[in-house]
PQR file of N, CA, C, O and H, with PARSE charges and radii, in Angstrom:
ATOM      1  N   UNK A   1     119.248 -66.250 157.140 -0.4000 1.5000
ATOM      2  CA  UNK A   1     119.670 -67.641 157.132 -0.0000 2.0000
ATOM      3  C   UNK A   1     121.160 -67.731 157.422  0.5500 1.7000
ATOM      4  O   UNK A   1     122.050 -66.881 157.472 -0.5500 1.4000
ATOM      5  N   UNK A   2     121.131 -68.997 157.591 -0.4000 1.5000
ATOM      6  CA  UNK A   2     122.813 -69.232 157.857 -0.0000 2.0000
ATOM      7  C   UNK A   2     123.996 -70.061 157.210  0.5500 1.7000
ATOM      8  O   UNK A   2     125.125 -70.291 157.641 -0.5500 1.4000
ATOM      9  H   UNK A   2     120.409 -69.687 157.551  0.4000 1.0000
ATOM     10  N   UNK A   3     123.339 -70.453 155.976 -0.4000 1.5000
ATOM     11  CA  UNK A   3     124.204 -71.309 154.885 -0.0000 2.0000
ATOM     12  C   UNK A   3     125.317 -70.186 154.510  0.5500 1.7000
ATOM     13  O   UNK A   3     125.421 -68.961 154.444 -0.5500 1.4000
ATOM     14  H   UNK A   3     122.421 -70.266 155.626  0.4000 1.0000
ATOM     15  N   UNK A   4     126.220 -71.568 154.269 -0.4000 1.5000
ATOM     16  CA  UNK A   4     127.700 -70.921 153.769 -0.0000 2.0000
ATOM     17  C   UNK A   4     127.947 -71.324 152.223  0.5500 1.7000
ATOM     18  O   UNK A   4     127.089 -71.834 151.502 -0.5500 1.4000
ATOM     19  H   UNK A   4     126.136 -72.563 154.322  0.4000 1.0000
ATOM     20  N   UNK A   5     128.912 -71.091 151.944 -0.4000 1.5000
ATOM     21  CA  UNK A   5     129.052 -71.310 150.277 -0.0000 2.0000
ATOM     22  C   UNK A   5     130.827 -72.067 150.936  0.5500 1.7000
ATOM     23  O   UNK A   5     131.464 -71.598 151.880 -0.5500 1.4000
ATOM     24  H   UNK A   5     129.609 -70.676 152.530  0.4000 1.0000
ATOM     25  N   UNK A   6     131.126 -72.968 150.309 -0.4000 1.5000
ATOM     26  CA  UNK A   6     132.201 -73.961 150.526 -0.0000 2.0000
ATOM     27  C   UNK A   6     133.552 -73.651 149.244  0.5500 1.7000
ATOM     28  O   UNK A   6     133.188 -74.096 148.156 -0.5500 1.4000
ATOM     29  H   UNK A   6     130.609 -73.349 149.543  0.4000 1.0000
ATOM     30  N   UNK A   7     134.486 -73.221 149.210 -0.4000 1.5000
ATOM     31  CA  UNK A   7     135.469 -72.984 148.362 -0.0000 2.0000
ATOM     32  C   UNK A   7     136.657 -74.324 148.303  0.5500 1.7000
ATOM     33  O   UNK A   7     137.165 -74.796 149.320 -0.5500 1.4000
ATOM     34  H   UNK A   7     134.782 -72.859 150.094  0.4000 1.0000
ATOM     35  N   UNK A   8     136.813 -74.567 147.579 -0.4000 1.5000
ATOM     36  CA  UNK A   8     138.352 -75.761 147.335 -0.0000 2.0000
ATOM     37  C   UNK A   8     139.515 -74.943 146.694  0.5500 1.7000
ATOM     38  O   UNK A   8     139.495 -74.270 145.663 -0.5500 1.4000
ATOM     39  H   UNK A   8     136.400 -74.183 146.753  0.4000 1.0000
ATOM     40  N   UNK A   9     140.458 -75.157 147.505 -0.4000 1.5000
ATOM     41  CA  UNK A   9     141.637 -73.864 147.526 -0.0000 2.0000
ATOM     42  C   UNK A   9     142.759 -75.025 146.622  0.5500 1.7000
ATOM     43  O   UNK A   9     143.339 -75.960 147.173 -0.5500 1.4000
ATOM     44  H   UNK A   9     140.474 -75.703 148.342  0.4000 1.0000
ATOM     45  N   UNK A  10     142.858 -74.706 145.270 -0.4000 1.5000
ATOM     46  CA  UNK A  10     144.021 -75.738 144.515 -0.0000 2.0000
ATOM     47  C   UNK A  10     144.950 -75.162 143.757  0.5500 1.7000
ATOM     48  O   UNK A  10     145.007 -73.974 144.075 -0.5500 1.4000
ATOM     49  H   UNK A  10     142.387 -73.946 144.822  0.4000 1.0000
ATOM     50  N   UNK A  11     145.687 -75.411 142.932 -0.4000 1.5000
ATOM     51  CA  UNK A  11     146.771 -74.570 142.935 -0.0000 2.0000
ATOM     52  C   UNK A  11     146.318 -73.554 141.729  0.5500 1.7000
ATOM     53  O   UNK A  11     146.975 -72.548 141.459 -0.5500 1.4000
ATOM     54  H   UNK A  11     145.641 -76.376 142.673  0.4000 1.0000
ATOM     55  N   UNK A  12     145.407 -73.841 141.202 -0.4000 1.5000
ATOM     56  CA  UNK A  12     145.055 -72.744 140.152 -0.0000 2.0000
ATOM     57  C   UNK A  12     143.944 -71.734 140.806  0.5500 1.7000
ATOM     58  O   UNK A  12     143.415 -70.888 140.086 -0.5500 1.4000
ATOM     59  H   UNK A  12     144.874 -74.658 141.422  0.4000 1.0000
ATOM     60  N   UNK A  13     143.504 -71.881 142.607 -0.4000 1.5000
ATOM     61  CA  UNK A  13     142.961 -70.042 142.983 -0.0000 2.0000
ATOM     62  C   UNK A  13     142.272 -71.507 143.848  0.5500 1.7000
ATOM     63  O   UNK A  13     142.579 -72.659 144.154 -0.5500 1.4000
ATOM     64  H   UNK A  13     143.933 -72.569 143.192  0.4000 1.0000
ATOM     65  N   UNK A  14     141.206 -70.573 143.959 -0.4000 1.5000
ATOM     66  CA  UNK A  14     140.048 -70.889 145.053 -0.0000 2.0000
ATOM     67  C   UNK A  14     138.993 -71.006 143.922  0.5500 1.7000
ATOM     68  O   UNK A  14     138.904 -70.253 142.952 -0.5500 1.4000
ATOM     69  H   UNK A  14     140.955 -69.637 143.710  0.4000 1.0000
ATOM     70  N   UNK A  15     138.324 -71.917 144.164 -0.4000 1.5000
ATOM     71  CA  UNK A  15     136.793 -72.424 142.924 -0.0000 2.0000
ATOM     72  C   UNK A  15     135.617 -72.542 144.128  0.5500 1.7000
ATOM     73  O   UNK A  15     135.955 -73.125 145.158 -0.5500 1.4000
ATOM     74  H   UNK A  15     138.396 -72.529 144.951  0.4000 1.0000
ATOM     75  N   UNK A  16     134.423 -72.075 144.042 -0.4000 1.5000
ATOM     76  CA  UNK A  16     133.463 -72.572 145.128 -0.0000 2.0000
ATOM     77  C   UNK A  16     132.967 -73.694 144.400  0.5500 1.7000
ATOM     78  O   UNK A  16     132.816 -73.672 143.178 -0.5500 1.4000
ATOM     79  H   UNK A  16     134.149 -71.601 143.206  0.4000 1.0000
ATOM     80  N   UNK A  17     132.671 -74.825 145.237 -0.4000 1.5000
ATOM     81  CA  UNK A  17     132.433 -76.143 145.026 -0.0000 2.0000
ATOM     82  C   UNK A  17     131.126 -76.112 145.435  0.5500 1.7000
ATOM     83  O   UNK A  17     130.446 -76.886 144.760 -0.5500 1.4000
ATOM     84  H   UNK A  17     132.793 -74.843 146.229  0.4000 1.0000
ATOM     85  N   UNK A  18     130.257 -75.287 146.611 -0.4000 1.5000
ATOM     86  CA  UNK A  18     128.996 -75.875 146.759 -0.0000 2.0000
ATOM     87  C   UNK A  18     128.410 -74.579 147.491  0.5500 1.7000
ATOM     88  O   UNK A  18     129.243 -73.821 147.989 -0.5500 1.4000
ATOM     89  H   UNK A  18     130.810 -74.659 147.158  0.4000 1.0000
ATOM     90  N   UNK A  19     127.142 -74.274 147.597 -0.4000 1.5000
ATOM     91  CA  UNK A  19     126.269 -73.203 148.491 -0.0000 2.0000
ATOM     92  C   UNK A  19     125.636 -72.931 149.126  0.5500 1.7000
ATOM     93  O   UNK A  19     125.134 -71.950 148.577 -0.5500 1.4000
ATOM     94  H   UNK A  19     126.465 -74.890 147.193  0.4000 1.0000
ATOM     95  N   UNK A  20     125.177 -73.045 150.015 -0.4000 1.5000
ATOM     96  CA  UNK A  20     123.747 -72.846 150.556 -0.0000 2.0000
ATOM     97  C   UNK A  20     124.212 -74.425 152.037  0.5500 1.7000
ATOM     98  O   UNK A  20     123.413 -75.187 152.580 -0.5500 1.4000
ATOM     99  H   UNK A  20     125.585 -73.842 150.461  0.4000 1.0000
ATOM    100  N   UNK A  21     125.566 -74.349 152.196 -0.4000 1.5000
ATOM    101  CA  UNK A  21     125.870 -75.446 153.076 -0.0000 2.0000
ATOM    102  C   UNK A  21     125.754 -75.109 154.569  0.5500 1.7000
ATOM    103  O   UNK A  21     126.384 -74.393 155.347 -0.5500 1.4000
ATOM    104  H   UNK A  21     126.215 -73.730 151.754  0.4000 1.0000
ATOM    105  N   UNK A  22     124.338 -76.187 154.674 -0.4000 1.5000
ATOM    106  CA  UNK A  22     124.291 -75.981 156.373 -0.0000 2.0000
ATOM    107  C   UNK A  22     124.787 -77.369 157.343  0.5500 1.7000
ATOM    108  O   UNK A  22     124.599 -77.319 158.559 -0.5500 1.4000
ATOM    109  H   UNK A  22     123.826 -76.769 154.042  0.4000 1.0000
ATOM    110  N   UNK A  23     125.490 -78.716 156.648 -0.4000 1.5000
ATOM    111  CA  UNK A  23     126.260 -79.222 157.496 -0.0000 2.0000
ATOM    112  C   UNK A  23     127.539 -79.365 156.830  0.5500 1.7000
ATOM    113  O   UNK A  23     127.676 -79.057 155.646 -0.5500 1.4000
ATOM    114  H   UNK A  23     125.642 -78.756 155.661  0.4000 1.0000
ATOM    115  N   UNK A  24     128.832 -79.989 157.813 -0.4000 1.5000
ATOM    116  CA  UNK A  24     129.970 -79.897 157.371 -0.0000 2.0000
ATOM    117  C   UNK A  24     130.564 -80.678 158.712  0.5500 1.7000
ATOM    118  O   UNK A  24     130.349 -80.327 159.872 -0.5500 1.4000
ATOM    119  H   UNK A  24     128.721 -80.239 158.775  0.4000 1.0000
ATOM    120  N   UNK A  25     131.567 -82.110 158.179 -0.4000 1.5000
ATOM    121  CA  UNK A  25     132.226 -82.591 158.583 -0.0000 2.0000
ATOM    122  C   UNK A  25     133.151 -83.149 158.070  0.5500 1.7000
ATOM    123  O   UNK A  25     133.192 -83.833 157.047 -0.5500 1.4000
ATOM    124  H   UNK A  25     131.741 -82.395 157.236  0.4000 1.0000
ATOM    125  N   UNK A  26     134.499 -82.654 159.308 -0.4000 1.5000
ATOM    126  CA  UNK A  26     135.555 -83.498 158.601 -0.0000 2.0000
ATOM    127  C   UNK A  26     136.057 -84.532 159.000  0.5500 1.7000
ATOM    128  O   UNK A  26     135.780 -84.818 160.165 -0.5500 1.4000
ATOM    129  H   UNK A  26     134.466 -82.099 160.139  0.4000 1.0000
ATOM    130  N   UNK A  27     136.837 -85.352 158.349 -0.4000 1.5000
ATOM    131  CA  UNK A  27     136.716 -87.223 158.866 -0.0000 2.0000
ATOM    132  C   UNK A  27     137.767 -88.009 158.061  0.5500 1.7000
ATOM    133  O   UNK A  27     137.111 -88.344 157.074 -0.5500 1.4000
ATOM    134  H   UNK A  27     137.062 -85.120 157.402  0.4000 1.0000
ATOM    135  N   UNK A  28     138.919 -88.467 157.907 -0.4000 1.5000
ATOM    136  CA  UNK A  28     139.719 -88.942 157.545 -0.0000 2.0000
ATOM    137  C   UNK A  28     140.435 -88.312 156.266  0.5500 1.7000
ATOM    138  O   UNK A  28     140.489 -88.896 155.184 -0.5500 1.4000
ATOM    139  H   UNK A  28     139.452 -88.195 158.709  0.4000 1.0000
ATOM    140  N   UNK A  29     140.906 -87.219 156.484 -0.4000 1.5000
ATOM    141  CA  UNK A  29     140.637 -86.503 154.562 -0.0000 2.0000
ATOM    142  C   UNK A  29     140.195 -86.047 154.065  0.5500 1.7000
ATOM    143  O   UNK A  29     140.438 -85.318 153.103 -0.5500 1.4000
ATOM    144  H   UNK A  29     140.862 -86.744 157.363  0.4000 1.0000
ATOM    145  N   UNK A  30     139.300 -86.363 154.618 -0.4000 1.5000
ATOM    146  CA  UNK A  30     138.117 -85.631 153.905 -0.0000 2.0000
ATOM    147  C   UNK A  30     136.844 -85.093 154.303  0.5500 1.7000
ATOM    148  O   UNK A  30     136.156 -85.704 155.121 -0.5500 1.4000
ATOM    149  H   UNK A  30     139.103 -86.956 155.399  0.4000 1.0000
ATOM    150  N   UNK A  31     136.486 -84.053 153.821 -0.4000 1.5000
ATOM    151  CA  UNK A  31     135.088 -83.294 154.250 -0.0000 2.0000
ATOM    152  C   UNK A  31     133.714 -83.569 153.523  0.5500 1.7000
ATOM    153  O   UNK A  31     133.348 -83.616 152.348 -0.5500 1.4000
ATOM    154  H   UNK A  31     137.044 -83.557 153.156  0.4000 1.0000
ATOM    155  N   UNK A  32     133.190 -83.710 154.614 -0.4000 1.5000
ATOM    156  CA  UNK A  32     131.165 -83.935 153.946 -0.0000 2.0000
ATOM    157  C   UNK A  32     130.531 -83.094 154.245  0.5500 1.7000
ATOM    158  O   UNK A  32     130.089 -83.026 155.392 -0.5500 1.4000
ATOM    159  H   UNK A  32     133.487 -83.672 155.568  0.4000 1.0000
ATOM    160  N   UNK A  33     130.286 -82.224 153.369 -0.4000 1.5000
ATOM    161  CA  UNK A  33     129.179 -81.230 153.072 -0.0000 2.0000
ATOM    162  C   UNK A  33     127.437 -81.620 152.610  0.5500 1.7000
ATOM    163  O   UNK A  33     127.084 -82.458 151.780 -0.5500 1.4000
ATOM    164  H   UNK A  33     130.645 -82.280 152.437  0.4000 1.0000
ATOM    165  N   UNK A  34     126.747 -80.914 153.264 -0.4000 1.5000
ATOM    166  CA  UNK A  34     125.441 -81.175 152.504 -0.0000 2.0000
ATOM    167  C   UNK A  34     125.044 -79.498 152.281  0.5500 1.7000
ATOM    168  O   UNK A  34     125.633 -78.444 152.520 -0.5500 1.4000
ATOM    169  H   UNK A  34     127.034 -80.234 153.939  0.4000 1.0000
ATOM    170  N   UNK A  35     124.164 -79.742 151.888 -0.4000 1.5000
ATOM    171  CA  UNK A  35     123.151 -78.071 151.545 -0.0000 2.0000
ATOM    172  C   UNK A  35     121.877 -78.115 151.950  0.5500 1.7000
ATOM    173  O   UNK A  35     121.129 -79.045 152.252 -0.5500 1.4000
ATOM    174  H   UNK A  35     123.686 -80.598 151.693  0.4000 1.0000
ATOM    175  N   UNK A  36     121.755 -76.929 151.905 -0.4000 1.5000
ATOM    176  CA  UNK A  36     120.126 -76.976 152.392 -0.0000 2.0000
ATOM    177  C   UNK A  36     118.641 -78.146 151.514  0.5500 1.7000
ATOM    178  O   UNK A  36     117.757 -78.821 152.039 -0.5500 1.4000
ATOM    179  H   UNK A  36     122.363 -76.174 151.659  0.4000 1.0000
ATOM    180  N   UNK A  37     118.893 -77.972 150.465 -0.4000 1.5000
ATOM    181  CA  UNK A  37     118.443 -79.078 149.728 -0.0000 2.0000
ATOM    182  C   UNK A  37     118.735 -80.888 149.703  0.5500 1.7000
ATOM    183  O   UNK A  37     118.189 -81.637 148.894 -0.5500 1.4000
ATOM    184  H   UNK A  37     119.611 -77.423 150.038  0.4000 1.0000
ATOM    185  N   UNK A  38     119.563 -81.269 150.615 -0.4000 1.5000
ATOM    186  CA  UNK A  38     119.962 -82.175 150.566 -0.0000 2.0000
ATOM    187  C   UNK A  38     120.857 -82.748 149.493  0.5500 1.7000
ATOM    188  O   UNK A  38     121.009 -83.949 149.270 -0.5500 1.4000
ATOM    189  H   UNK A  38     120.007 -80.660 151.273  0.4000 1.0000
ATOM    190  N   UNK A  39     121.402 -81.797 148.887 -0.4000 1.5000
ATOM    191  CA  UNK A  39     122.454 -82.420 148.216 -0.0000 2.0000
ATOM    192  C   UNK A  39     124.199 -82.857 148.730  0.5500 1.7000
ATOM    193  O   UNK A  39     124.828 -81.893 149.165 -0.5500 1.4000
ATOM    194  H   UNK A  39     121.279 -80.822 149.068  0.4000 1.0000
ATOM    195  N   UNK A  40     124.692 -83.735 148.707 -0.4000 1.5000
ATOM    196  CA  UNK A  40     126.088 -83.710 149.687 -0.0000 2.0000
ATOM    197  C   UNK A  40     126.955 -83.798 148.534  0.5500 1.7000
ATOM    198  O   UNK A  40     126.692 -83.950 147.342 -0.5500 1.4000
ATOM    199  H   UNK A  40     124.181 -84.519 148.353  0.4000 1.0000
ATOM    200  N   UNK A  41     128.226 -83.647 149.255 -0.4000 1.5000
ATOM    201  CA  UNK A  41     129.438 -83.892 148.491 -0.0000 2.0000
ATOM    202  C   UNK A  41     130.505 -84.451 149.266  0.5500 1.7000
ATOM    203  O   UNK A  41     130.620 -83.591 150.140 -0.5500 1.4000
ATOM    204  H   UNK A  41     128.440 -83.524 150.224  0.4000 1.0000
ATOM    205  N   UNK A  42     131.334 -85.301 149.509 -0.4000 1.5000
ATOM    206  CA  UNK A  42     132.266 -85.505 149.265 -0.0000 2.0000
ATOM    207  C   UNK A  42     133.904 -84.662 148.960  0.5500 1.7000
ATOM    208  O   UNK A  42     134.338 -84.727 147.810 -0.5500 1.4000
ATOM    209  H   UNK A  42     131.241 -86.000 148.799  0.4000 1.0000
ATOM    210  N   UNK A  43     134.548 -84.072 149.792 -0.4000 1.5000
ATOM    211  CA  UNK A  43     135.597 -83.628 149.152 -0.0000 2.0000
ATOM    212  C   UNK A  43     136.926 -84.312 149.850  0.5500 1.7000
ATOM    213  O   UNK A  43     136.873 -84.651 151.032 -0.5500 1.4000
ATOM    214  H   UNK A  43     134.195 -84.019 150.726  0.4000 1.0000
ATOM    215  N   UNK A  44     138.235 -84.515 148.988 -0.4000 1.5000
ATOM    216  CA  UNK A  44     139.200 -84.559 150.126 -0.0000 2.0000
ATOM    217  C   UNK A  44     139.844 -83.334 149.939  0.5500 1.7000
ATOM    218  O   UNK A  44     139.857 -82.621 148.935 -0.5500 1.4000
ATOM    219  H   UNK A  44     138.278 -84.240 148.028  0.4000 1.0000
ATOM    220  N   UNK A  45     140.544 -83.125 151.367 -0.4000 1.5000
ATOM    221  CA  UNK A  45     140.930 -82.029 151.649 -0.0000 2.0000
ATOM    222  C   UNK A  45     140.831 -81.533 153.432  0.5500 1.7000
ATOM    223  O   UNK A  45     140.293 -82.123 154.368 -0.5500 1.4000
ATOM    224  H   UNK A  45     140.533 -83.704 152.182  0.4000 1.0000
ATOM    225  N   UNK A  46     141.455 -80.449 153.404 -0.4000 1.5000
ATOM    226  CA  UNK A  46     141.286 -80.492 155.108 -0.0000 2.0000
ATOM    227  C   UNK A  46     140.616 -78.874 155.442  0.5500 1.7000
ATOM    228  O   UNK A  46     141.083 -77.935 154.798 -0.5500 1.4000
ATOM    229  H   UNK A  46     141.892 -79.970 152.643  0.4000 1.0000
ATOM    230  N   UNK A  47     139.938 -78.711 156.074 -0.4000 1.5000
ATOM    231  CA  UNK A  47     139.428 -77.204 156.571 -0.0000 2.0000
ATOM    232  C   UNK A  47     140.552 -76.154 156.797  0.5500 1.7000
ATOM    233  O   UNK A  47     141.285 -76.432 157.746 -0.5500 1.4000
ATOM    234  H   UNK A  47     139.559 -79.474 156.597  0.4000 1.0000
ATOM    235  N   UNK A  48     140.747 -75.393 156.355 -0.4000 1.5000
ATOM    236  CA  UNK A  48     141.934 -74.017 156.266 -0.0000 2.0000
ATOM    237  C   UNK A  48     141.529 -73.090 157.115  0.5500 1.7000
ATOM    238  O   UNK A  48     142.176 -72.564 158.021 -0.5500 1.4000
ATOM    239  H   UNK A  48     140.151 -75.167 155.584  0.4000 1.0000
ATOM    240  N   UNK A  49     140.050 -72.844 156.679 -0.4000 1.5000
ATOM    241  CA  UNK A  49     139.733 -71.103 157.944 -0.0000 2.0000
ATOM    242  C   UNK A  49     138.057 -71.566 157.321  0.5500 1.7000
ATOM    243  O   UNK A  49     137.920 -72.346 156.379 -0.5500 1.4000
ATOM    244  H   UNK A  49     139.524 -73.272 155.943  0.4000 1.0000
ATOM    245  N   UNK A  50     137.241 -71.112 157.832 -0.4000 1.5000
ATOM    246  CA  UNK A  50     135.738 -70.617 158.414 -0.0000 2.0000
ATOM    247  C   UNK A  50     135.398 -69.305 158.440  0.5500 1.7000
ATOM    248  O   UNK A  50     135.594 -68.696 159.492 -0.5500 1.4000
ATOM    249  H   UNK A  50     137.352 -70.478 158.597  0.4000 1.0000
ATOM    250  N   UNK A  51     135.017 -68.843 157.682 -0.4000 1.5000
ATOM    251  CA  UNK A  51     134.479 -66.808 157.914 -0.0000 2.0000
ATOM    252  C   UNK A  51     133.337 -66.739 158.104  0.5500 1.7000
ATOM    253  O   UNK A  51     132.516 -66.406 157.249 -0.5500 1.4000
ATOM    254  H   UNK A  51     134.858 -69.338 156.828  0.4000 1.0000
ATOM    255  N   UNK A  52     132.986 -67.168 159.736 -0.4000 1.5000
ATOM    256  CA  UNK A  52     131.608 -66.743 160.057 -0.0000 2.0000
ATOM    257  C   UNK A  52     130.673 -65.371 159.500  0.5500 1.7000
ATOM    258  O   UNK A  52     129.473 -65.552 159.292 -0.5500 1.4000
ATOM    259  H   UNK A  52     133.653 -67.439 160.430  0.4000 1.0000
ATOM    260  N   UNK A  53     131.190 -64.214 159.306 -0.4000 1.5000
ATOM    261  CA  UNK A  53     130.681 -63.476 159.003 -0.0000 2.0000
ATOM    262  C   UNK A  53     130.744 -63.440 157.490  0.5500 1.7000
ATOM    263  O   UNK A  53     129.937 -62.639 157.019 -0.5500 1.4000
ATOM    264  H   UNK A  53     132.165 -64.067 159.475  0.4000 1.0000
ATOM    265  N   UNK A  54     131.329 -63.953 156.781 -0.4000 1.5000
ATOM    266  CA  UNK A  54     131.309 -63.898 155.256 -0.0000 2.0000
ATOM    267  C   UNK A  54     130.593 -64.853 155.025  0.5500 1.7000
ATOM    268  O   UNK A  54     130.095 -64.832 153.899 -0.5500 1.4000
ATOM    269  H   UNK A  54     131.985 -64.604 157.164  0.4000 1.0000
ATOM    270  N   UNK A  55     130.314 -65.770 155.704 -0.4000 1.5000
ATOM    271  CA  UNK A  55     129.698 -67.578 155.492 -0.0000 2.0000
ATOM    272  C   UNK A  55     130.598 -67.994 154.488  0.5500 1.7000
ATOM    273  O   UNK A  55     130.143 -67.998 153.344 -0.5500 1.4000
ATOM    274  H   UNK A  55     130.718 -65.788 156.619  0.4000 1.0000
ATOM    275  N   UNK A  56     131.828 -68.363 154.658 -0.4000 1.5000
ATOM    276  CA  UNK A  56     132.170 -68.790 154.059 -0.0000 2.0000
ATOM    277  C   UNK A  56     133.195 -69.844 154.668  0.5500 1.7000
ATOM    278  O   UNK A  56     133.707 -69.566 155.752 -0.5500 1.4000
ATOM    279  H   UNK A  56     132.198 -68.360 155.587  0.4000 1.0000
ATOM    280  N   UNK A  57     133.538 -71.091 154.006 -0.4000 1.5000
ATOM    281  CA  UNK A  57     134.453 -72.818 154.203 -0.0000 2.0000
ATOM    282  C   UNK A  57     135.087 -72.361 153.246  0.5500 1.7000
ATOM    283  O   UNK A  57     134.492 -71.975 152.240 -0.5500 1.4000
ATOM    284  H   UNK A  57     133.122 -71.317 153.125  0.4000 1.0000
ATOM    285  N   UNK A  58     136.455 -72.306 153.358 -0.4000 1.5000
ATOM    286  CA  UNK A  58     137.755 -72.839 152.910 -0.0000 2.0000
ATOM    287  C   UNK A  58     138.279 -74.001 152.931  0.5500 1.7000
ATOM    288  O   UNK A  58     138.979 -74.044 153.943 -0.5500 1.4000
ATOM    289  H   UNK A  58     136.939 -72.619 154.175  0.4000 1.0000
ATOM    290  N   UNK A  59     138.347 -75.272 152.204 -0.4000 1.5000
ATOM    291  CA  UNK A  59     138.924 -76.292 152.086 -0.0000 2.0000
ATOM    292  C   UNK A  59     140.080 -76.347 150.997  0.5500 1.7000
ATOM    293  O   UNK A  59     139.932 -75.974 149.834 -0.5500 1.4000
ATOM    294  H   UNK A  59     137.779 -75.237 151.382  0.4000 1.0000
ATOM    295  N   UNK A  60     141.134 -76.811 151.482 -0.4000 1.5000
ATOM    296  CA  UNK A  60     142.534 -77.151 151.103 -0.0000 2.0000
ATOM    297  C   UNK A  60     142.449 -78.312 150.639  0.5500 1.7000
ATOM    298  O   UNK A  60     141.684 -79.192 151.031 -0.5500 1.4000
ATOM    299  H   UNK A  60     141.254 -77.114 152.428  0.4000 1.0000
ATOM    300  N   UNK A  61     143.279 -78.380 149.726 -0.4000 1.5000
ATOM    301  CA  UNK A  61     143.356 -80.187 148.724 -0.0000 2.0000
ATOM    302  C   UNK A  61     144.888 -80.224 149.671  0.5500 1.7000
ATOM    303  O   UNK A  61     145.687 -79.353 150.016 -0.5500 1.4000
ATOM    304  H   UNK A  61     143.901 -77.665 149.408  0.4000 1.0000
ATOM    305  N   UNK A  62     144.792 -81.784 149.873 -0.4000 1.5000
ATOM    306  CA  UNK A  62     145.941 -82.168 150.842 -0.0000 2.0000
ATOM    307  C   UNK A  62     147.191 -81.978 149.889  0.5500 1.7000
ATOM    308  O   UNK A  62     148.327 -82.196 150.311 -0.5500 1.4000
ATOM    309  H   UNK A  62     144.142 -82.491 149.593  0.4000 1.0000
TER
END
């Protein structure tokens, strides 16, 4: 499969916020994630880096 796991990078480390994320857009601030289950989120923040091979989203708090 190809879900990623989504991290929010703040000043106390990196926390993963969500898993199994197979869409992702960003749009005024902020990023919309869903998961394979249909659950979404909401984050603000802006995309930092993408590790295709780790599956892994890095999002930055502005």
């Amino acid at each position: 499969m190809c879900e990623s796991s989504a991290y929010l990078v703040t000043n106390e480390g990196e926390k993963r916020i969500m898993d199994n994320v197979v869409y992702m857009k960003p749009e005024d601030g902020k990023v919309y994630l869903s998961d394979l289950l249909g659950e979404q989120k909401i984050v603000e923040g802006i995309i930092k880096e993408i590790k295709l091979i780790e599956h892994k989203i890095i999002i930055s708090e502005k």
